[in-house]
C-alpha positions in Angstrom: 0.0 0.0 0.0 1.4 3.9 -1.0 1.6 6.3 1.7 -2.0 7.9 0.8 -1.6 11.9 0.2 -4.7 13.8 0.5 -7.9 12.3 -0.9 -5.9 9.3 -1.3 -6.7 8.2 2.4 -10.3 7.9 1.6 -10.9 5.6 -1.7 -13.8 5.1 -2.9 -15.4 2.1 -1.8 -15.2 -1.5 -3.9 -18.1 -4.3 -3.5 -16.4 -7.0 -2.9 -18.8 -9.4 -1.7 -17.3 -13.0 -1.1 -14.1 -11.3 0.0 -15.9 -9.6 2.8 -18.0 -12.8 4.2 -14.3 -14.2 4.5 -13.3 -10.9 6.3 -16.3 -11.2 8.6 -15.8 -15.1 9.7 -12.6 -14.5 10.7 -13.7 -11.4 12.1 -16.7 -13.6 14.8 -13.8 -16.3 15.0 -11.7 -13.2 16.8 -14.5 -11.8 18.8 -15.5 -15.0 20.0 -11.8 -15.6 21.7 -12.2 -11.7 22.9 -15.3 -12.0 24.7 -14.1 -15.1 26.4 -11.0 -14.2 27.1 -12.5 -11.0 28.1 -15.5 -12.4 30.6 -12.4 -14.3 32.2 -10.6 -11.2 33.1 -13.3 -9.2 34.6 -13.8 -11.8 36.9 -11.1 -10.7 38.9 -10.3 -6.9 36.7 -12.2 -4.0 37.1 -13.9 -3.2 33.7 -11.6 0.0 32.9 -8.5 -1.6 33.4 -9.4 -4.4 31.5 -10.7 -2.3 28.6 -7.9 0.0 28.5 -5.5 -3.0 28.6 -7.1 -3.8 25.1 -7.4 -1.2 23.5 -3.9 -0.2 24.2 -2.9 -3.3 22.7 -5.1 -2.8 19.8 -3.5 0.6 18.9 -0.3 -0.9 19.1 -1.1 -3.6 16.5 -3.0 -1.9 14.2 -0.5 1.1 14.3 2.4 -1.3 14.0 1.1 -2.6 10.6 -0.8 0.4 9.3 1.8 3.3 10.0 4.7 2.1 7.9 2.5 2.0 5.1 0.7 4.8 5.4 2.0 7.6 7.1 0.7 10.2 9.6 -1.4 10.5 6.4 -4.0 8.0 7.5 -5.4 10.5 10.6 -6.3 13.0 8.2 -10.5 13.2 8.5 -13.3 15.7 7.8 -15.3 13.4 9.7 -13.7 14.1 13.9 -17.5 14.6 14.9 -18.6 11.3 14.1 -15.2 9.2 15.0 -15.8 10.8 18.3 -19.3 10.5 18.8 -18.6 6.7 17.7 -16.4 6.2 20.2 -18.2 7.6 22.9 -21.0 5.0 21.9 -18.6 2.2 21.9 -17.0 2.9 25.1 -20.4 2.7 26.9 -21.5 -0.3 25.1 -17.8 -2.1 25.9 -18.4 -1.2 29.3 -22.1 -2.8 29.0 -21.1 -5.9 27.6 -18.5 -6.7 30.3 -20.9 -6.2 33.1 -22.6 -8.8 31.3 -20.0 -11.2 30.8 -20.0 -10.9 34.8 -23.4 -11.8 35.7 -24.4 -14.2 32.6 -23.0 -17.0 30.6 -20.8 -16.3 27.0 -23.3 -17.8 24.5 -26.3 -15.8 26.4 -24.7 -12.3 26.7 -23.5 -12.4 22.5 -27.3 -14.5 21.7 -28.8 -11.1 23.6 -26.1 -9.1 21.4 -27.6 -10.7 18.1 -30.6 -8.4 18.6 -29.0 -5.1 18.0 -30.4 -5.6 13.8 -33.7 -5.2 15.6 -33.2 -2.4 17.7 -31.6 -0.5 15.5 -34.3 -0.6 12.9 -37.0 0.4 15.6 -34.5 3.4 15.9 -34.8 4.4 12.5 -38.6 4.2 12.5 -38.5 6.2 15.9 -35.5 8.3 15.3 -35.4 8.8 11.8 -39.0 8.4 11.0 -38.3 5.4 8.3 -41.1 3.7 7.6 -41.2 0.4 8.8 -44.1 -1.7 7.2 -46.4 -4.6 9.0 -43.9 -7.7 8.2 -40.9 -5.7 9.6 -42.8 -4.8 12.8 -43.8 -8.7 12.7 -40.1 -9.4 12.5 -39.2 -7.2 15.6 -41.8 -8.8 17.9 -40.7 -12.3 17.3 -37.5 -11.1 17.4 -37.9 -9.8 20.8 -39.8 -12.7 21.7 -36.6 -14.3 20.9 -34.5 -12.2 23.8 -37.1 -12.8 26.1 -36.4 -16.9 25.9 -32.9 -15.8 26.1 -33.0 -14.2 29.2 -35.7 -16.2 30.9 -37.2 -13.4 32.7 -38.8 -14.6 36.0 -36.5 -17.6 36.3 -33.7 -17.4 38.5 -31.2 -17.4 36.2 -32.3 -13.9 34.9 -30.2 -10.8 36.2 -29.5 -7.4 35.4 -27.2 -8.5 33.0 -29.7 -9.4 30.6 -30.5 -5.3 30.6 -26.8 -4.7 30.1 -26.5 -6.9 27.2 -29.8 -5.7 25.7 -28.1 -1.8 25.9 -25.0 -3.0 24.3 -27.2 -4.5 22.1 -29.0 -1.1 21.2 -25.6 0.6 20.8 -24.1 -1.6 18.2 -27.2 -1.4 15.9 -26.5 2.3 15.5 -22.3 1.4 15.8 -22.9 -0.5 12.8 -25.5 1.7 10.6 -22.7 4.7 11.8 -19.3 2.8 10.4 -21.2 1.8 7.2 -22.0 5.5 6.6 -18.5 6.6 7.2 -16.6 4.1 4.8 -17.7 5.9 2.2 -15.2 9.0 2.8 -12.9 7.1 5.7 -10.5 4.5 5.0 -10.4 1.4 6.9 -7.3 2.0 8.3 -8.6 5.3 9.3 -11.7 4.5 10.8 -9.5 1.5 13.0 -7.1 4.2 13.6 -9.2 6.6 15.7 -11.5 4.0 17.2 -8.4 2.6 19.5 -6.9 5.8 19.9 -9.9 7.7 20.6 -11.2 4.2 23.0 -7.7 4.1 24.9 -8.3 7.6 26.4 -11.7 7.3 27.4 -10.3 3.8 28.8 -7.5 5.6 30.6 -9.8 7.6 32.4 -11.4 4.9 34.1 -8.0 3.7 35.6 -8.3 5.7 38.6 -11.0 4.4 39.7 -9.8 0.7 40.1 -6.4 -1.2 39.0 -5.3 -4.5 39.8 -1.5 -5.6 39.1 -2.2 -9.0 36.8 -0.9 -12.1 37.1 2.0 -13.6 34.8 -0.9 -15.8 33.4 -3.6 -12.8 33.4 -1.4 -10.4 32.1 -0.7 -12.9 29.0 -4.8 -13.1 28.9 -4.7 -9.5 28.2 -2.5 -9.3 25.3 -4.6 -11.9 23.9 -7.5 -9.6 24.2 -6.2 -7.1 22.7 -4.7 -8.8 19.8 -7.7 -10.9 18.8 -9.6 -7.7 19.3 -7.4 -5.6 17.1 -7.6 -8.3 14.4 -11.5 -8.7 14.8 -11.9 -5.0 14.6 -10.1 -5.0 11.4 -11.3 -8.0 9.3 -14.8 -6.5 10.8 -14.5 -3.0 9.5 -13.0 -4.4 6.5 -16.0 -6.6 5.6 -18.3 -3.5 5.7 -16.0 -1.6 4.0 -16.0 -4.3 1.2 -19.7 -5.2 1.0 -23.0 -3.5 2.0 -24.1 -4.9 5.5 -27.3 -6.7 4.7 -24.6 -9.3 2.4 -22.0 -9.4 5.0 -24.3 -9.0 8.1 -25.7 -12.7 8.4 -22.4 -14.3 8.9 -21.7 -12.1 11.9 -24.0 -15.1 13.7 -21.0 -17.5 13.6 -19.9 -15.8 16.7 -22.5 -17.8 18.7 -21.0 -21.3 17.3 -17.7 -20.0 18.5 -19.5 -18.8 21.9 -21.3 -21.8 22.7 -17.7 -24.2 22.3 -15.6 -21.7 24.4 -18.2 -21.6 27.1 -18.9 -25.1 27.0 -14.9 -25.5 26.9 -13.5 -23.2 29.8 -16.4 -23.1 32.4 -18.3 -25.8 31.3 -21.8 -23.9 30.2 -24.3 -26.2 28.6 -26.6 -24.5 26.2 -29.9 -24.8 27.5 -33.3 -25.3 25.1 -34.3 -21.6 25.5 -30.8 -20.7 24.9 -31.2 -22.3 21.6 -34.3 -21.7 20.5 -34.4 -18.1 21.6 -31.0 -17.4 19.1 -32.8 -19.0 16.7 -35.5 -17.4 16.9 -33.3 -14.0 17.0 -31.4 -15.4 14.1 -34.2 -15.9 11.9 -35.3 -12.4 12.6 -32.3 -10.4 11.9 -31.7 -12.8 8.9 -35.4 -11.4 7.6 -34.3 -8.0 8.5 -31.2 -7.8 6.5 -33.1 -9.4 3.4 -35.6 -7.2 3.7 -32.9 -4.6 3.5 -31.1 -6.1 0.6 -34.3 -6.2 -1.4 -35.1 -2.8 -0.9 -31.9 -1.3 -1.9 -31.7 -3.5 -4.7 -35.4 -2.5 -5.6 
């Protein structure tokens, strides 16, 4: 890659479709071993140390391999508004997820996290007053229906996690619908760029208010994290940047096959039937969704 001068850092965007499924498997394959290895840290962490512990990592990856090709060059943006409010929106939703990860088993907390296609269309009917006809409002009941089997509300195994996992869930619908809309003037490397850099400060200011000193083992964990995370974030922004989200989109739900053999590997969680029907359920929804939304824009 040329060091990119001017309106070289932000080329204009290529469909390449099969090349961004790949980009988004490997992308669940590496967010799968973050969310474990990250649930397994904040058993004993507190939350900011153990997000700032990735993200630092992150921006030390992703710099390592995207400075020497492109320069200082990469940070230039018209765009500092939305990077920011972007990662403002992340960091809570990070921070929401791992209170999660505390209270709930893995394959629950990213099945709840498979609902953020619904939310963030009843957003844009709410928000953005898109109209939303009867078979999409059908969609985001069952789909909801779908959470609720999730979390078993009543039961004894629901906690306020669920509600955390829910919010992250809202925050990534309009995380994704935002980085979509930006690739079209921001390069990948640019948009990865300012996400760690931008997440590492906001992460740093969190340190005060708890630190740990890790464990040989733990502080190996977190390196981990950070590295799958900065290669997840990558092949992830990468797919959208290649292909429109309603193509790409559907293969995100491999990260719950990856979710449910890690839990079921290091603590031993058995899927339950309302675990599995309840993703299915969500599944099928979002699946409808993104069709929906691929026949539209095609239309």
């Amino acid at each position: 890659m040329s060091a990119p001068q001017g309106a070289e850092t932000r080329p204009a965007r290529q469909e390449r479709v099969p090349l961004g499924i790949l980009y988004m498997i490997g992308a669940t394959v590496m967010f799968a071993a973050q969310s474990a290895s990250s649930k397994w840290l904040v058993a004993d962490y507190p939350n900011g140390e153990v997000l700032f512990g990735r993200t630092l990592v992150s921006l030390i990856v992703v710099a390592a391999f995207v400075l020497p090709s492109t320069g200082l060059g990469v940070f230039r943006t018209t765009r500092l508004p939305a990077h920011l409010m972007r990662a403002g929106s992340q960091g809570l939703s990070q921070n929401f997820i791992l209170i999660a990860f505390s209270m709930m088993p893995l394959a629950s907390v990213i099945a709840i996290s498979f609902s953020a296609p619904l939310f963030s269309t009843l957003a844009a009917a709410i928000f953005l007053r898109e109209t939303v006809g009867p078979a999409r409002w059908i969609a985001l009941i069952v789909g909801f229906l779908g959470v609720l089997l999730v979390t078993n509300p009543g039961a004894d195994t629901f906690t306020i996690g669920a509600l955390f996992a829910l919010g992250n869930a809202v925050l990534y619908g309009s995380v994704t619908v935002g980085v979509r809309g930006m690739t079209g003037t921001e390069s990948t490397e640019t948009l990865l760029l300012y996400q760690m850099m931008l997440l590492t400060v906001i992460f740093a200011a969190m340190l005060p208010f708890g630190f740990r000193m890790p464990t040989g083992f733990d502080a190996l964990v977190m390196v981990a994290n950070g590295v799958t995370n900065a290669f997840g974030q990558y092949w992830w922004t990468r797919a959208l940047h290649l292909a429109p989200a309603s193509a790409v989109g559907p293969f995100y739900y491999f990260m719950l096959v990856w979710s449910i053999v890690l839990g079921f590997l290091i603590w031993g969680d058995v899927p339950t039937a309302s675990l599995l029907v309840g993703s299915a359920i969500v599944v099928g929804s979002g699946l409808f969704l993104l069709w929906r939304e691929q026949r539209r824009s095609a239309g």
